[in-house]
Every structure is written in C-alpha cells, then in structure tokens.
C-alpha positions in Angstrom: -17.6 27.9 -42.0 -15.0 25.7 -42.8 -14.7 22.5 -44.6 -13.9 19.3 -43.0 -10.6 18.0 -44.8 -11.2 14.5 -45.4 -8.3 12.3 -45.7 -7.4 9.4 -47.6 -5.3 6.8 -48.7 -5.1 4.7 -51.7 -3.5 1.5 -52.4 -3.3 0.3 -55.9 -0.3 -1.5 -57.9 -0.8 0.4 -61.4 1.2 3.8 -60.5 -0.5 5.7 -63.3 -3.7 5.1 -61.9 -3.0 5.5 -58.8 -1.2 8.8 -59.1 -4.2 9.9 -61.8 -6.8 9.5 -58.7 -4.5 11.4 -56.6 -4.4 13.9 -58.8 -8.3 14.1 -59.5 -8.8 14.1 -55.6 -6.2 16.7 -55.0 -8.6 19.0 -56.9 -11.3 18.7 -54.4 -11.0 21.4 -51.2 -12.3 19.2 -48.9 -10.1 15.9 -49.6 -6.8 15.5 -48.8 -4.4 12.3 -50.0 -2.0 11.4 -47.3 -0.5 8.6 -49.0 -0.6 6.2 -52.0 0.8 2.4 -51.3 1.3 -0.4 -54.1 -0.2 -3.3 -52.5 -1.5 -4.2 -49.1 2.0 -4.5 -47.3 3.1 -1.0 -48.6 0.0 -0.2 -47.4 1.0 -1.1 -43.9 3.8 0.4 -43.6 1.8 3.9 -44.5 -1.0 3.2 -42.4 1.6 3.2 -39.5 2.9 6.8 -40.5 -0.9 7.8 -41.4 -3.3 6.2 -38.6 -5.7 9.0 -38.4 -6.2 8.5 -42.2 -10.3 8.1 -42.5 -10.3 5.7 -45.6 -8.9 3.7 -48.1 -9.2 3.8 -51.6 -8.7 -0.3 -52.0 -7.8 -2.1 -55.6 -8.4 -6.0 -55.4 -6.1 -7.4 -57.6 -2.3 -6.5 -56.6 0.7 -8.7 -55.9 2.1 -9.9 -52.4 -1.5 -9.0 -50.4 -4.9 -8.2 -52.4 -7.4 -6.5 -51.6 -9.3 -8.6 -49.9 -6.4 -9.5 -47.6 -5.3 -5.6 -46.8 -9.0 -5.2 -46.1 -9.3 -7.7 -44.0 -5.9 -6.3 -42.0 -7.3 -2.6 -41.7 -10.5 -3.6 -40.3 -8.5 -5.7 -37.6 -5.8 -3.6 -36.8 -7.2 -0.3 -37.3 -11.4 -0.7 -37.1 -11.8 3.0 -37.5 -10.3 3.3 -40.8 -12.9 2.6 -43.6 -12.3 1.2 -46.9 -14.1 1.5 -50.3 -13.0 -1.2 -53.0 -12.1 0.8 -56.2 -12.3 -2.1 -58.8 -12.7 -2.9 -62.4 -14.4 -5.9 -61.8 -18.2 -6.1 -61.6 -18.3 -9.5 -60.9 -20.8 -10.7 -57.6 -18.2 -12.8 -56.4 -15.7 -9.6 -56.2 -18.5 -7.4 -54.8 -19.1 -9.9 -52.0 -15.7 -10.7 -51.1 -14.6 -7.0 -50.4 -18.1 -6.3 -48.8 -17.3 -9.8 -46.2 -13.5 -9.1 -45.7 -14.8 -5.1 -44.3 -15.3 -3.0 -47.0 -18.1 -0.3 -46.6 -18.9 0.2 -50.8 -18.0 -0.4 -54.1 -17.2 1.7 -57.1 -15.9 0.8 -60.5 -13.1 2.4 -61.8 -14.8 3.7 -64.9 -17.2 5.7 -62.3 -17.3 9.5 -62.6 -15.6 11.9 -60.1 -19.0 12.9 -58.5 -19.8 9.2 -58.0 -16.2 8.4 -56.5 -16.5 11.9 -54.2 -20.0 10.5 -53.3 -18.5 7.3 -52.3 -16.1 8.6 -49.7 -18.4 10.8 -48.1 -21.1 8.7 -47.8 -18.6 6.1 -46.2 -17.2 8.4 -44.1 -20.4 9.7 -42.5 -22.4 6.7 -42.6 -20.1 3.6 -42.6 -21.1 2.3 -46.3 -22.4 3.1 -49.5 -24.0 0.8 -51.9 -25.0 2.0 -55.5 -26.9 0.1 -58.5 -25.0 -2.4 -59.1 -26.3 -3.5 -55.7 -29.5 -2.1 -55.1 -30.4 0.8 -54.8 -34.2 0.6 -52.5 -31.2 -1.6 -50.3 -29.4 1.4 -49.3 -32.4 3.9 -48.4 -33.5 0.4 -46.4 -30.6 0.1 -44.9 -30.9 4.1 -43.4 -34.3 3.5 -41.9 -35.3 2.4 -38.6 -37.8 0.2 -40.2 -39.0 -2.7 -38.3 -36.6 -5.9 -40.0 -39.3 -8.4 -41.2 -39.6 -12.3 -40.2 -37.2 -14.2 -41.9 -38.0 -18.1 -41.3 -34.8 -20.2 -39.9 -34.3 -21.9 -43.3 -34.2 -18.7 -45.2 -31.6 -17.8 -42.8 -29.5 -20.8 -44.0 -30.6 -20.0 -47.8 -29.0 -16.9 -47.3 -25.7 -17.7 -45.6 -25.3 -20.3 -48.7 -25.6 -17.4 -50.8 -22.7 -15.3 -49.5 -20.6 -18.7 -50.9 -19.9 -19.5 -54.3 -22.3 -22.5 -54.8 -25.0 -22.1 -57.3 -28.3 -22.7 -56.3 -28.4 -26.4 -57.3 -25.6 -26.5 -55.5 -27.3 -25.0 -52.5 -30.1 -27.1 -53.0 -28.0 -30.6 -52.5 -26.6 -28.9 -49.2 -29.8 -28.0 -47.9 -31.1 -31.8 -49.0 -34.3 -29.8 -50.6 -35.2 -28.9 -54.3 -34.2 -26.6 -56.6 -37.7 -25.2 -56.5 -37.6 -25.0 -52.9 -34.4 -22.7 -53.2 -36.4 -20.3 -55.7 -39.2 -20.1 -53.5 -36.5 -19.5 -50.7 -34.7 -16.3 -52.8 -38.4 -15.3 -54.2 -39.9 -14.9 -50.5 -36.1 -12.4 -49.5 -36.6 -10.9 -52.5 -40.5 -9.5 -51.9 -40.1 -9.8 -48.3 -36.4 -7.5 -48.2 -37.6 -5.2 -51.6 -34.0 -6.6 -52.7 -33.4 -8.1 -56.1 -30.4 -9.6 -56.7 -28.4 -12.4 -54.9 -25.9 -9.9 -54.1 -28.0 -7.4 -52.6 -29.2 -10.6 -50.5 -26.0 -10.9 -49.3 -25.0 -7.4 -48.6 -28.4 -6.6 -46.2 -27.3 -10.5 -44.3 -23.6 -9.0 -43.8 -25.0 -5.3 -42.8 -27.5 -7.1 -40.2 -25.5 -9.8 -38.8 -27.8 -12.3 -40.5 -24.5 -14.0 -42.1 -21.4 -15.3 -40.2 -18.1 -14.1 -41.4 
C-alpha cells in the first residue's frame, strides 16, 4: 500500500533554518517540501506556483508580512491550505494571534522531529492540533461529539475579552463588574470546559464559534 505524500511549504526568513527543516523533512517518505519562501510575500508568489500545497510551515516574526498577516492571506485566498505556526515564542499572546488569524496548531521550534511530523499530520487529517502548552484534555474534547455545556451570556462576553490583551482587571472595568466576579467567570470555564489556562479558553471559543474574529 502506498503512502500518501504530503506536501508542504515553509515560509521563514532565517535561511539556515529554514533549509535545516527542509532537510529534516526531506528525510521522511511520506513528506514532500515543494517550496521554502522568506516572508509572507515570497510566500505568495510560491503559493501561486504551488496551490495544491496541503500546509504551511509559518514563522511569526519576518520582515515585509509576518506571520500573522500571511496567515491571515492563505486562509482567504486559499481556505484549503492549512497552516501550523512554527515559532520560538511561547508567549499566550503569540499562540492566540496565529490561532485567530487561521492557524490550525502550534509548535516550538526547539520541538522534536516526531512532535513536528505529528503536527502536520494531525493538521492535515483533522484541521488542528493543539499540544501542552495549550491543553491537552482540550484537544481529545475538541474530537468528541460531546454534548457543549451551558455557558451563561456573560461568560460568553468574559471569554471574548479574553482572546484581547486586557488583563483581567482590565476586563473587569469593561464588563463594569469586579475583579472577583471575573475569577468566578474564568473558574466556572475552567471546571465547566476541563480547560485550564486562558489560552486554552480562548482556543475551544475560536474552535466553536464562541468568539468573533
């Protein structure tokens, strides 16, 4: 039986890096690199050449057009494609920027082969792929057909606050309540969702349309 080649592109301005994934990729049967772009307006230009490519290994930080930008661009002009951030940052801010501009997961760039060939695939067949640093009951919740539970309208507009960058005193002035009303908010996601961190809050509100983009 034969392998399904999986192909893939990857944008990142450091050209040792990027050629040093293409390399470790290249060693793997089943994947196959069909181009390697600098930023996101290289990355254009290849996608046109390449639209069949299945995803994109994304950097955030690179000159003319991040990350988030050439994220934002794929999804739009070429839905199909998924991306997976590729990042040195572990920074919630980062996480949720590349998760709201379209990106399907997140790996560091200090991750393992296995954990970066585990990425891809999982993205590929399932659409995303979340590891520890966001949760990981979130992702086997996010596979079943569980029944969602009842979130009450102001924890709906607890959690789009928390896809911003305002702390929760911050989100506390907003919502013209207290700071201990805003714990009790994130306390009740957390037991209700099995989540426990703000970003994993986050990440089940974008994945169930519970957040505005």
């Amino acid at each position: 039986m034969q392998t399904e080649i999986l192909s893939i592109g990857i944008v990142d301005d450091h050209t040792l890096f990027r050629s040093g994934v293409a390399n470790l990729l290249s060693e793997f049967d089943e994947i196959k690199v069909v181009f390697e772009a600098k930023n996101g307006i290289d990355m254009q230009k290849q996608l046109q050449l390449n639209p069949d490519v299945q995803l994109v290994l994304m950097d955030i930080n690179m000159p003319i057009m991040d990350g988030y930008a050439a994220t934002r661009y794929v999804k739009k002009e070429y839905p199909r494609v998924n991306v997976l951030a590729l990042s040195m940052h572990e920074d919630e801010n980062a996480i949720i920027g590349m998760l709201k501009a379209g990106a399907g997961g997140y790996v560091l760039k200090g991750s393992t082969p296995s954990e970066l060939i585990a990425a891809i695939k999982a993205i590929i067949d399932k659409g995303f792929y979340i590891n520890e640093m966001v949760s990981g009951r979130l992702l086997f919740s996010l596979k079943q057909e569980e029944p969602k539970p009842l979130i009450t309208e102001k924890e709906l507009t607890f959690l789009q606050h928390c896809s911003t960058e305002f702390t929760y005193k911050e989100i506390a002035e907003l919502m013209n309540i207290s700071p201990r009303t805003v714990d009790n908010y994130r306390e009740s996601l957390f037991a209700k969702l099995n989540i426990k961190t703000r970003t994993g809050l986050v990440v089940y509100g974008i994945k169930h349309n519970l957040i505005k983009i």
